[in-house]
C-alpha positions in Angstrom: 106.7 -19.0 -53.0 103.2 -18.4 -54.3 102.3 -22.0 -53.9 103.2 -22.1 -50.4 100.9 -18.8 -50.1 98.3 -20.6 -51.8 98.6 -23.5 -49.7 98.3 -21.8 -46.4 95.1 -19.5 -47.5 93.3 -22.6 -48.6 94.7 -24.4 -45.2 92.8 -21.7 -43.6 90.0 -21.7 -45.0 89.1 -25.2 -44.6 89.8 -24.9 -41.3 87.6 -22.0 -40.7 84.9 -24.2 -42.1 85.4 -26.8 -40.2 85.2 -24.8 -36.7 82.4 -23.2 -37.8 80.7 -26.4 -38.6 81.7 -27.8 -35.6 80.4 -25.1 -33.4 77.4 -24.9 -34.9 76.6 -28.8 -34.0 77.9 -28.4 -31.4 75.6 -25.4 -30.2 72.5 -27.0 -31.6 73.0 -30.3 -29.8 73.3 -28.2 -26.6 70.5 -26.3 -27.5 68.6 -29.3 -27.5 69.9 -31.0 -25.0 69.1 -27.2 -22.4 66.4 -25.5 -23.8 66.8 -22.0 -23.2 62.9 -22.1 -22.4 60.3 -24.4 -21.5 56.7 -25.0 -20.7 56.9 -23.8 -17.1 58.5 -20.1 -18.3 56.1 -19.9 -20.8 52.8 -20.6 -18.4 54.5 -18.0 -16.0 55.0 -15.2 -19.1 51.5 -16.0 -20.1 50.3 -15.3 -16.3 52.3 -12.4 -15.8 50.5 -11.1 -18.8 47.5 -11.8 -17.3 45.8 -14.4 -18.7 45.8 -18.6 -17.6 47.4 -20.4 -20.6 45.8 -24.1 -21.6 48.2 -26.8 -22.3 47.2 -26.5 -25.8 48.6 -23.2 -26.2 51.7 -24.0 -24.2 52.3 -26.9 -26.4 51.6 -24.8 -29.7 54.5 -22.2 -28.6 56.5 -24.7 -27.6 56.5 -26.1 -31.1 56.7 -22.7 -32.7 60.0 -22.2 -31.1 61.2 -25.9 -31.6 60.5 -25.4 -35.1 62.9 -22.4 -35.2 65.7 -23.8 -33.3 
């Protein structure tokens, strides 16, 4: 009885793993594949804020945010 109780929980819980692992690839290969930003957003925020971005700086936040996806 126990071992059957045992044997489901652990069921379970490998298979919680595995989903989560799965949807986390998953996620970041999407992520990747459709960025929620780009470069064209961010020259827009920047000129919204008022002020006319180089590509330097577009590339530097760009890689900021790669860095933490």
């Amino acid at each position: 009885m126990w071992h059957d109780i045992l044997l489901i929980l652990i069921g379970l819980i490998i298979g919680l793993v595995i989903g989560f692992l799965l949807a986390r690839m998953m996620m970041k290969k999407y992520m990747k594949k459709n960025p929620p930003i780009n470069e064209k957003m961010i020259e827009a925020m920047m000129s919204s804020m008022g002020r006319k971005p180089s590509q330097k700086q577009v590339r530097q936040i760009m890689n900021q945010m790669n860095r933490y996806m």
